[in-house]
VOKE-496726 format. One record per residue: residue in three letters; residue number from 1; y negated, x, z of N, C-alpha, C, O in turn. Coordinates in steps of 0.05 Angstrom, whole numbers, always signed. Atoms other than C-alpha are relative to their C-alpha. Layout:
# residues N
     r     k       ny       nx       nz      cay      cax      caz       cy       cx       cz       oy       ox       oz
   ALA   NUM        Y        X        Z        Y        X        Z        Y        X        Z        Y        X        Z
...
END
This chain:
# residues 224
     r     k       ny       nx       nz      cay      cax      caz       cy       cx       cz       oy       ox       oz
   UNK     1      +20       +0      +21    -1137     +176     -196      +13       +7      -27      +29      +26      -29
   UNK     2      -14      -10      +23    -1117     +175     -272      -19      +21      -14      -44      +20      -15
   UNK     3       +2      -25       +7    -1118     +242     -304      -30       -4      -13      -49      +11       -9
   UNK     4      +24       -3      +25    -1171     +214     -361      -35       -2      +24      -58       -2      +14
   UNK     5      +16       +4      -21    -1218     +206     -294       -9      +38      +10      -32      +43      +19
   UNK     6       -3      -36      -14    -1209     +296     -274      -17       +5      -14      -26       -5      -36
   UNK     7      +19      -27      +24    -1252     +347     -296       +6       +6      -24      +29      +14      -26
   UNK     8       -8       -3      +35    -1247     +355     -371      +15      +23       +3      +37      +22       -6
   UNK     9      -19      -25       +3    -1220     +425     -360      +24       +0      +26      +39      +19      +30
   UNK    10      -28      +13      -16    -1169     +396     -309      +21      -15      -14      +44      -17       -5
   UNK    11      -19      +25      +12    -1138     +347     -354      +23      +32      -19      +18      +53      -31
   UNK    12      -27      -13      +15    -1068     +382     -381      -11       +8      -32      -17      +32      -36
   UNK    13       +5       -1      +17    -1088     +368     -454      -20      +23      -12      -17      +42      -28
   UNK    14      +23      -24       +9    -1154     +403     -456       -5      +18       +7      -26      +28       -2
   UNK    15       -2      -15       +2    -1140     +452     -429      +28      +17       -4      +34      +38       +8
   UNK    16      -26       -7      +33    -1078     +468     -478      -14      +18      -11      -10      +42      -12
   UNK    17      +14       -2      +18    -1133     +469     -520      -23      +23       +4      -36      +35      -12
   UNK    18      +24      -16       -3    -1181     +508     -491       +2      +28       +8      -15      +45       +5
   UNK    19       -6      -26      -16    -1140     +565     -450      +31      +16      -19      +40      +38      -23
   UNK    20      -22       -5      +18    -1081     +557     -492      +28      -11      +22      +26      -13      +46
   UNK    21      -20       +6      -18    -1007     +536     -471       +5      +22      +23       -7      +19      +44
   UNK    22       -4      -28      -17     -988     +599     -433      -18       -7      +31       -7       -8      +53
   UNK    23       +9      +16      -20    -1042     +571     -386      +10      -26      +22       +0      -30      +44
   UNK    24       -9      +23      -10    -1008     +512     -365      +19       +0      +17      +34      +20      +12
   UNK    25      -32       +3      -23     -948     +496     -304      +18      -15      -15      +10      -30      -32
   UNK    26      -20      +18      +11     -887     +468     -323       -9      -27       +0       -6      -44      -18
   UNK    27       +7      +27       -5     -915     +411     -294      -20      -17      -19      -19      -41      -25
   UNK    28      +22       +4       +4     -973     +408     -325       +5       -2      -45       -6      -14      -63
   UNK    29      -16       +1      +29     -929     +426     -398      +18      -35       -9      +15      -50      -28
   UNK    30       -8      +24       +1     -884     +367     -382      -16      -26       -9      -13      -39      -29
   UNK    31      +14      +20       +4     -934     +318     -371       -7       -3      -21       +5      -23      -30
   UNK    32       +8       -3      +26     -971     +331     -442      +26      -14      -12      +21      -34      -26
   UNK    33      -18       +9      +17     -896     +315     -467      +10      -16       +4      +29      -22      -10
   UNK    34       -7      +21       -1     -890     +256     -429      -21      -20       -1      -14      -43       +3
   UNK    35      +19       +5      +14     -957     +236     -450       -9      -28      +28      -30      -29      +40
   UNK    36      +13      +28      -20     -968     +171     -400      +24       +4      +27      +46      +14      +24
   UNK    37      -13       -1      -13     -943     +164     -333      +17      -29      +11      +31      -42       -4
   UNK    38      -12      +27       +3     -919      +99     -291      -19      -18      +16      -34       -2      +26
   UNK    39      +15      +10      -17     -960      +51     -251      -10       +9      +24       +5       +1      +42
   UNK    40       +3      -12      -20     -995      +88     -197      +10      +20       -1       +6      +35      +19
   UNK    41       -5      -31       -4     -965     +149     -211       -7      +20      -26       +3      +10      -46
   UNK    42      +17      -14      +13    -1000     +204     -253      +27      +12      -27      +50      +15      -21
   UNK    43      -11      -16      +16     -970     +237     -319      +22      +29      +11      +44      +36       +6
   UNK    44       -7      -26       -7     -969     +303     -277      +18       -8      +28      +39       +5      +34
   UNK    45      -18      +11      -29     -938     +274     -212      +27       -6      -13      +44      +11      -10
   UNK    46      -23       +7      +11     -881     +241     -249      +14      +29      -13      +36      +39       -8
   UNK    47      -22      -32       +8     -863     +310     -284       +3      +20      +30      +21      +36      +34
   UNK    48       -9      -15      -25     -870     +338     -214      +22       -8      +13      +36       +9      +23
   UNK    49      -23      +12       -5     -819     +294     -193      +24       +1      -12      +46       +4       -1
   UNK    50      -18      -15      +15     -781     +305     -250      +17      +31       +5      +41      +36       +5
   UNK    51      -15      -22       +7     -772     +375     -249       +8      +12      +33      +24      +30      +35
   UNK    52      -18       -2      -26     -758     +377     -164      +21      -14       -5      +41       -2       +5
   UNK    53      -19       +7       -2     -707     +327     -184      +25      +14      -18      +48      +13       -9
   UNK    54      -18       -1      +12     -671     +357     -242      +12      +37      +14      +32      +51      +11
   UNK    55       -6      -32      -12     -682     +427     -201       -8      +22      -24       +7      +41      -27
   UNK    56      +18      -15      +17     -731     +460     -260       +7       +8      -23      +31      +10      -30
   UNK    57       -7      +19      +13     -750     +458     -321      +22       +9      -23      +22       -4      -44
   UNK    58      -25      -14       +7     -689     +498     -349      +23      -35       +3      +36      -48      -14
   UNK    59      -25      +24       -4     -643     +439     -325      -10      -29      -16       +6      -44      -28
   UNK    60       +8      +18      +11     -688     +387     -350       -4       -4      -35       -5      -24      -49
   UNK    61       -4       -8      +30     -689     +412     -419      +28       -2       -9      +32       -6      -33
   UNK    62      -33       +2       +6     -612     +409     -422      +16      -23      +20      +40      -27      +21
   UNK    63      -17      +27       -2     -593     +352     -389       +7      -17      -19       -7      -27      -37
   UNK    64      -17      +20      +25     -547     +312     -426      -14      -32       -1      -27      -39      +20
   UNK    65      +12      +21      +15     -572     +242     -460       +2      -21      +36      -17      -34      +44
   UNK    66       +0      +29      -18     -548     +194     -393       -9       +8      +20      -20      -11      +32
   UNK    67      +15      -11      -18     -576     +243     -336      -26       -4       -8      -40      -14       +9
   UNK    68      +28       -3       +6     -643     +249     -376      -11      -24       +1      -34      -26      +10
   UNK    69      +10      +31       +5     -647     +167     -392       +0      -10      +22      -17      -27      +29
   UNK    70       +1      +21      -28     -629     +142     -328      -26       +3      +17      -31      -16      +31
   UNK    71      +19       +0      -18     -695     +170     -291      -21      -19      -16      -24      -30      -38
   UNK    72      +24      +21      +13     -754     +133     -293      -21      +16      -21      -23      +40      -22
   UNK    73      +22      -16      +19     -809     +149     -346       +8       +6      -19       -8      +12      -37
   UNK    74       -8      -18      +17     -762     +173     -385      +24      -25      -17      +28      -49      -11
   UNK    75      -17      +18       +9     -709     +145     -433      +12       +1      -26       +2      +18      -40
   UNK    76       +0      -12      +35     -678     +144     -506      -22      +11      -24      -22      +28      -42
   UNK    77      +31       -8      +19     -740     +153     -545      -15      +28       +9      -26      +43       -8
   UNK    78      +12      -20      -10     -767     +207     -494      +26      +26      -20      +22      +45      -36
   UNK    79      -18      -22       -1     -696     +241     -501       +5      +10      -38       +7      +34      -43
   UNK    80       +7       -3      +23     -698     +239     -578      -21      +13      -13      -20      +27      -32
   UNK    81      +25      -14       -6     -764     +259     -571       +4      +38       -2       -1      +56      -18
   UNK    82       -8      -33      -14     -742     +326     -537      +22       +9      -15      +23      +33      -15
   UNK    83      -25      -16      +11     -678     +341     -574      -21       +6      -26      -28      +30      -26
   UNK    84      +13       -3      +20     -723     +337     -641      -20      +20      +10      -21      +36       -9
   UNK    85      +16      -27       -5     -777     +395     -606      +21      +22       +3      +18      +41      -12
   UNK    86      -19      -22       -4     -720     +440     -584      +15       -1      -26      +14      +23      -30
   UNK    87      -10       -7      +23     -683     +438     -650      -25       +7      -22      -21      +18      -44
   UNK    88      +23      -22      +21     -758     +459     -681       -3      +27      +10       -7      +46       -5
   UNK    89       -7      -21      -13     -752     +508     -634      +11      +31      -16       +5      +53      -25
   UNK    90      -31      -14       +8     -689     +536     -652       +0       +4      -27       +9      +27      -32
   UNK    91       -7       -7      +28     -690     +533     -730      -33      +22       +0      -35      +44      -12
   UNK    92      +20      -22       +6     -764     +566     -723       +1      +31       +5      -12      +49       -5
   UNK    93      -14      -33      -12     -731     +629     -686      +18       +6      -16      +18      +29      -24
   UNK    94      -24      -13      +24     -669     +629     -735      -26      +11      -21      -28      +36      -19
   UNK    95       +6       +7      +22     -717     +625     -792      -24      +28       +0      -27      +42      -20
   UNK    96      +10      -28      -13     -764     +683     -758      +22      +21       -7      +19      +36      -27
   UNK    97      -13      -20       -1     -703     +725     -744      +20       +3      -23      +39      +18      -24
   UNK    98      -13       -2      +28     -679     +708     -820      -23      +27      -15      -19      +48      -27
   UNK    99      +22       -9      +22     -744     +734     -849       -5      +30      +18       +2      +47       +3
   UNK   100       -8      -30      -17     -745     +801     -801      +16       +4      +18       +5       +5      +40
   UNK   101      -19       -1      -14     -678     +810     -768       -4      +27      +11      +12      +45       +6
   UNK   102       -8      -26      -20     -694     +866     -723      -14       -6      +29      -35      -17      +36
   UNK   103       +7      +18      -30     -691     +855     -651      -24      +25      +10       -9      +45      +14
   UNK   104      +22      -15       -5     -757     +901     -631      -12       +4      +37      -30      +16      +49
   UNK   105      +10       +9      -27     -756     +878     -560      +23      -14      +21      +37      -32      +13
   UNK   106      -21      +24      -17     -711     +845     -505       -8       -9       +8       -4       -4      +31
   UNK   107       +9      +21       +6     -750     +793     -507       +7      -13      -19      +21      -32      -14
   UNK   108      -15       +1      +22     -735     +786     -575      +24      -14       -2      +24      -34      -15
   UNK   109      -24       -4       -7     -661     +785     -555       +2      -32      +18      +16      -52      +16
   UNK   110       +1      +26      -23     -675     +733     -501       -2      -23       -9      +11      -42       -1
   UNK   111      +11      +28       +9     -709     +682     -540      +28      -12      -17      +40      -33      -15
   UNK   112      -25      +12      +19     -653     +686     -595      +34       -5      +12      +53      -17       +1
   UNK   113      -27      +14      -12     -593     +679     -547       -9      -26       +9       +6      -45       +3
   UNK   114       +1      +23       -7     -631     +622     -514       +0      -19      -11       +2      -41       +1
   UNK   115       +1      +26      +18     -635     +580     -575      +32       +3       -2      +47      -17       +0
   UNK   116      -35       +0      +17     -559     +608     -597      +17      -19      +19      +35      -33      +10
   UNK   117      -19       +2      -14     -531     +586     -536       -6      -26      +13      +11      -39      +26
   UNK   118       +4      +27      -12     -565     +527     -515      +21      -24       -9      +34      -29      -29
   UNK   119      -23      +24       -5     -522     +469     -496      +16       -1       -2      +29      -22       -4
   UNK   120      -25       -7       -5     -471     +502     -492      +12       -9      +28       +3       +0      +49
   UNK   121      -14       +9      -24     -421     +462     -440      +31      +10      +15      +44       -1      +32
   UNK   122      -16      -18      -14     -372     +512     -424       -4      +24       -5      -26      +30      -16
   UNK   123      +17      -31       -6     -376     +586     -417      +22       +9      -28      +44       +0      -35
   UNK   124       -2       -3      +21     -372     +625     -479       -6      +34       -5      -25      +45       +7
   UNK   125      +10      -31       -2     -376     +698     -494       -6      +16      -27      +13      +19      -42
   UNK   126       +9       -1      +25     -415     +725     -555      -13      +33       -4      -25      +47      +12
   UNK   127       -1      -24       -1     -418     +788     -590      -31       +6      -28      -24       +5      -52
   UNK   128      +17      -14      +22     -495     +814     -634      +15      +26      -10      +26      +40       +6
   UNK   129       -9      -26      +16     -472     +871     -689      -28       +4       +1      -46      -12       -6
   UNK   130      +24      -16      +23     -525     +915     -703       +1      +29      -14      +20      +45      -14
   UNK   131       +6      -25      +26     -548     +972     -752      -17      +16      +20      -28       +8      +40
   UNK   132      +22      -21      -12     -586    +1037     -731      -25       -5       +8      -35       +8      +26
   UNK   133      +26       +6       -5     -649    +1007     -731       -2      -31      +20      -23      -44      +26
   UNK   134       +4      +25      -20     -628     +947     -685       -3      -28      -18       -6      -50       -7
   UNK   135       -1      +32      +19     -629     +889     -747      +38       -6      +11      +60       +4      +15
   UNK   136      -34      +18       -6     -575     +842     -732      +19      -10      -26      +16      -25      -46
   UNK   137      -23       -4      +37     -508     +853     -783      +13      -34       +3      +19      -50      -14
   UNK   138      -18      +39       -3     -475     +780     -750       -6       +2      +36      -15      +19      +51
   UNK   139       +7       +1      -25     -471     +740     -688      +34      -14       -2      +43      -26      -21
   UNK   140      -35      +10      -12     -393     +721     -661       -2      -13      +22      -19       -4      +37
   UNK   141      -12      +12      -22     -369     +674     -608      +30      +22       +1      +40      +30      -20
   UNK   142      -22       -6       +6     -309     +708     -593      +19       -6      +21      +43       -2      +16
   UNK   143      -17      +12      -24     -280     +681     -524      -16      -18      +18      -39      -14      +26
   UNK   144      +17      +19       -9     -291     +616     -490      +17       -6      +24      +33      +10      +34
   UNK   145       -3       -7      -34     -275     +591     -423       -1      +14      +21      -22      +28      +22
   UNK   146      +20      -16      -27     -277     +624     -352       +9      +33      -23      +29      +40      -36
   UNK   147       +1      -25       +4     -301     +695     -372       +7      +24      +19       -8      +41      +29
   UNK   148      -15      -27      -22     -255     +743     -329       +5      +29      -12       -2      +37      -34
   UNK   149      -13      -35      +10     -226     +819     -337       +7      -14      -11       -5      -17      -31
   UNK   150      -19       +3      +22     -175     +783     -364       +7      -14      -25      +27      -13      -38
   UNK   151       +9      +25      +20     -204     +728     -415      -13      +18      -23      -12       +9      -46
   UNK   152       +7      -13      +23     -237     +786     -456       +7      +32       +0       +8      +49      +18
   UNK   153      -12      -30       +8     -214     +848     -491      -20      +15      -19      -30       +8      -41
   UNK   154      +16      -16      +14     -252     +905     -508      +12       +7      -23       -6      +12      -39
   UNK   155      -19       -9      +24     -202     +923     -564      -16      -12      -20      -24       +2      -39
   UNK   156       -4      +10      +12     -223     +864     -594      -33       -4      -15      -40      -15      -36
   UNK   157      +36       -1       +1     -305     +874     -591       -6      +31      -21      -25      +34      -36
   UNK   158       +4      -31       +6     -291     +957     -612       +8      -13      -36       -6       -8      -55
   UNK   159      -10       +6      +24     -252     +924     -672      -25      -14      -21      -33       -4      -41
   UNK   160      +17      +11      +19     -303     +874     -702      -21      +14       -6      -32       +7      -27
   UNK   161      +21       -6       -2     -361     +921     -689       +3      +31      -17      -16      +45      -19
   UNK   162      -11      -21      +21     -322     +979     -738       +1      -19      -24      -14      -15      -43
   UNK   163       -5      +18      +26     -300     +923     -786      -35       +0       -6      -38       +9      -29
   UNK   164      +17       +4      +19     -376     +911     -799      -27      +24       +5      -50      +26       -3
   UNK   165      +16      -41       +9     -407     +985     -791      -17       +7      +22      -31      +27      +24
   UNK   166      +23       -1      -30     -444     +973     -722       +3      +20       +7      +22      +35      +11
   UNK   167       +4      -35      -18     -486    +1029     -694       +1      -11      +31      +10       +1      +51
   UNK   168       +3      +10      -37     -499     +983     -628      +10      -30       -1      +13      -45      -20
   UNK   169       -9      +32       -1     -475     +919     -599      -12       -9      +27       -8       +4      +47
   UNK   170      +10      +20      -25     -508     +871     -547      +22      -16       +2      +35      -21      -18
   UNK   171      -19      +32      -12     -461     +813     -511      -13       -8      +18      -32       +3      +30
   UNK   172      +14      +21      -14     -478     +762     -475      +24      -21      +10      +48      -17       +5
   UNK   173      -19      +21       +0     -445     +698     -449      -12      -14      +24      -23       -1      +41
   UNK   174      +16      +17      -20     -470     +635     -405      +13      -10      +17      +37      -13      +14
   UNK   175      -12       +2      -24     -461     +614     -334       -9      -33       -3      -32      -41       -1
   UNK   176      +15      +26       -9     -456     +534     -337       -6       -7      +19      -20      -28      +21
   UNK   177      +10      +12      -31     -467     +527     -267      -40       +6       -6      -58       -5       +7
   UNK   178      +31       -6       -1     -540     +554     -286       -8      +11       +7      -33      +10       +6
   UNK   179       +8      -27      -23     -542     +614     -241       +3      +20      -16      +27      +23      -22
   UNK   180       -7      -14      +13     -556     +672     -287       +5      +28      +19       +9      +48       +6
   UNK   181      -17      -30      -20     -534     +731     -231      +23       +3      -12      +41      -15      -14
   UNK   182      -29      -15       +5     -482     +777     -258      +15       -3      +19       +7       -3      +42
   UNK   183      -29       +5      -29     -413     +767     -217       +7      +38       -2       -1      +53      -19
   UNK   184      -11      -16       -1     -379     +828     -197      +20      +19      -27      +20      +42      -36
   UNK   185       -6       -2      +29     -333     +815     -259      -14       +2      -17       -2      +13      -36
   UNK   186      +13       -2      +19     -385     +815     -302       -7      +30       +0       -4      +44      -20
   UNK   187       +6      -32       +4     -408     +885     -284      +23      +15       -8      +21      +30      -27
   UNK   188      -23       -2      +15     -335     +900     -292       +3       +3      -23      +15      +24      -31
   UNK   189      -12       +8      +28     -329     +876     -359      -18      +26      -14       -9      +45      -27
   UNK   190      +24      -19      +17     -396     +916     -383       +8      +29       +4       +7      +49      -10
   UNK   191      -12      -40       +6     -368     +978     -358      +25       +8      -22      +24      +26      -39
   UNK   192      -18       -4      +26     -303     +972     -401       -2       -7      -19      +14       +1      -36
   UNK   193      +13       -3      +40     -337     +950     -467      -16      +25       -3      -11      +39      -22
   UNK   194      +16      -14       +6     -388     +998     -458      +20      +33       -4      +14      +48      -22
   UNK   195      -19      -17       -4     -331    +1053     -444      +19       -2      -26      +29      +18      -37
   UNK   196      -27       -1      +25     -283    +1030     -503      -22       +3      -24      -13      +16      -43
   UNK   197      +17       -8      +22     -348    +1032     -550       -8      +28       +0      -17      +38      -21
   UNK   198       +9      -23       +0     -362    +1096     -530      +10      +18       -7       -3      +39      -12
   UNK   199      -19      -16      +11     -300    +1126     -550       -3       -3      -44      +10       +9      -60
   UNK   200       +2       +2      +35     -322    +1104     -632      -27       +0       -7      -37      -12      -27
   UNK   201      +34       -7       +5     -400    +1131     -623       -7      -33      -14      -11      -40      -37
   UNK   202      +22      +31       -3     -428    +1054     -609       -6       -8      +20       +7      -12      +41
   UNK   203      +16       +8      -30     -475    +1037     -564       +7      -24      +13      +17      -43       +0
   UNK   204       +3      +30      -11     -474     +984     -519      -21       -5      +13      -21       +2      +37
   UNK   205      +23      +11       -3     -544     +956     -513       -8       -6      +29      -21       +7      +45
   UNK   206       +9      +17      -18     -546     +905     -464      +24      -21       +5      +39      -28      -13
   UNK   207      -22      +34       +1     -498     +840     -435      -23       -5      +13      -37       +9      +27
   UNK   208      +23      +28      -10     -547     +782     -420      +24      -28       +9      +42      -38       -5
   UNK   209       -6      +28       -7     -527     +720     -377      -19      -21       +2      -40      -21      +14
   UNK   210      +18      +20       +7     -553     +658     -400       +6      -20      +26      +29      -28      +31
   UNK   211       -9      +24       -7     -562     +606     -352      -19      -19       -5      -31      -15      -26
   UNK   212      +13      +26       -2     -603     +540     -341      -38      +17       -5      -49      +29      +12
   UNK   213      +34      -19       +6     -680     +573     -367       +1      +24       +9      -19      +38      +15
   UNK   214       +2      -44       -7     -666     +645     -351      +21      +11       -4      +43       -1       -3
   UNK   215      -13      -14      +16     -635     +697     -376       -9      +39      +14      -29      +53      +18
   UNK   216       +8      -25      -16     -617     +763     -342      +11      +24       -7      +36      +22       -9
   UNK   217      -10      -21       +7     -605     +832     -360       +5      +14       +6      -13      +26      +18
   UNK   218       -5       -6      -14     -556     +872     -344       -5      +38       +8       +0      +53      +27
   UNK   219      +10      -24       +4     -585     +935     -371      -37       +6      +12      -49      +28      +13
   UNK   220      +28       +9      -18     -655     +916     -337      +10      +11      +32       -5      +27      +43
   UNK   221      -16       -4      -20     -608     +925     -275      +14      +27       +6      +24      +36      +26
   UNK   222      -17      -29       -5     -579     +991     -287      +32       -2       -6      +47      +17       +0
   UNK   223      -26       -3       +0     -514     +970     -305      +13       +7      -25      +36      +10      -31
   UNK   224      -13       -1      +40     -508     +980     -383      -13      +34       +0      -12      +48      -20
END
């Protein structure tokens, strides 16, 4: 049965409108943004299919241009489509966290690594400065590929975070496989930044691993 056939407060759209997004399933989000479906198959069916195939909708949001075009339904125009919402996204959160740079929440924190770091295709490790009150002084990449003990140096995190007057520092850094679980190493690592900051009265906040739509914390966890 096509959707415009459901209960008015069944149909995706109206109730957008009526309950608000927050209300809605991925599925039920998708569809709205793929607006028509395909012959015999429903708006919302096709994004259900979608997002079992790309494995959810974290992956489907960042699939690259020839993964995303090749399924059905979908295609240059969709994918153009979608890069142009996620880059309103993203400049509307810079442009937020221009006009009140203080992170008030890890949430907060979450949203603005997930724009920083999106599409990022190899692993990358990134350092927030902040001030006493938690406003953000800069944001650094400062080591890229595999993130081991031995790929990053606390020396080098204690240093930039004196150079620009930081009372606290968050890090972060993303898992392209898409699995945001801390590795062993990772808890590792957080203990010797947090240890070499501690020796120059600066906090260490939080490390967040970004992966494919989620984002996990390692101070949420007990480990920071």
């Amino acid at each position: 049965m096509a959707i415009s056939h459901w209960p008015k407060e069944e149909r995706p759209r109206e109730k957008l409108l009526s309950k608000g997004a927050a209300a809605l399933s991925d599925a039920e989000l998708v569809a709205i943004f793929l607006r028509t479906g395909l012959p015999g198959i429903t708006a919302i069916d096709l994004a259900r299919g979608l997002l079992s195939e790309f494995g959810g909708i974290g992956p489907l949001l960042s699939a690259r241009q020839v993964a995303f075009c090749e399924r059905k339904g979908l295609g240059p125009a969709k994918f153009a489509q979608l890069q142009a919402a996620l880059e309103l996204i993203s400049r509307y959160i810079k442009e937020e966290l221009r006009a009140n740079p203080i992170f008030t929440s890890p949430q907060m924190v979450r949203d603005y690594l997930a724009v920083q770091m999106r599409g990022y295709q190899r692993e990358v490790f990134v350092i927030l400065l902040l001030d006493s009150r938690h406003q953000l002084l800069d944001f650094h990449e400062l080591f890229q590929g595999t993130i081991d003990m031995a790929g990053v140096y606390p020396r080098e995190i204690v240093k930039l975070a004196l150079q620009n007057n930081a009372a606290a520092v968050i890090v972060a850094h993303n898992h392209p496989s898409g699995v945001a679980e801390p590795s062993q190493s990772d808890i590792a690592i957080t203990r010797r930044i947090k240890q070499a900051l501690a020796l120059v009265d600066i906090r260490l906040l939080d490390h967040f691993i970004i992966g494919h739509g989620a984002v996990t914390s390692l101070a949420d966890s007990g480990q920071v």
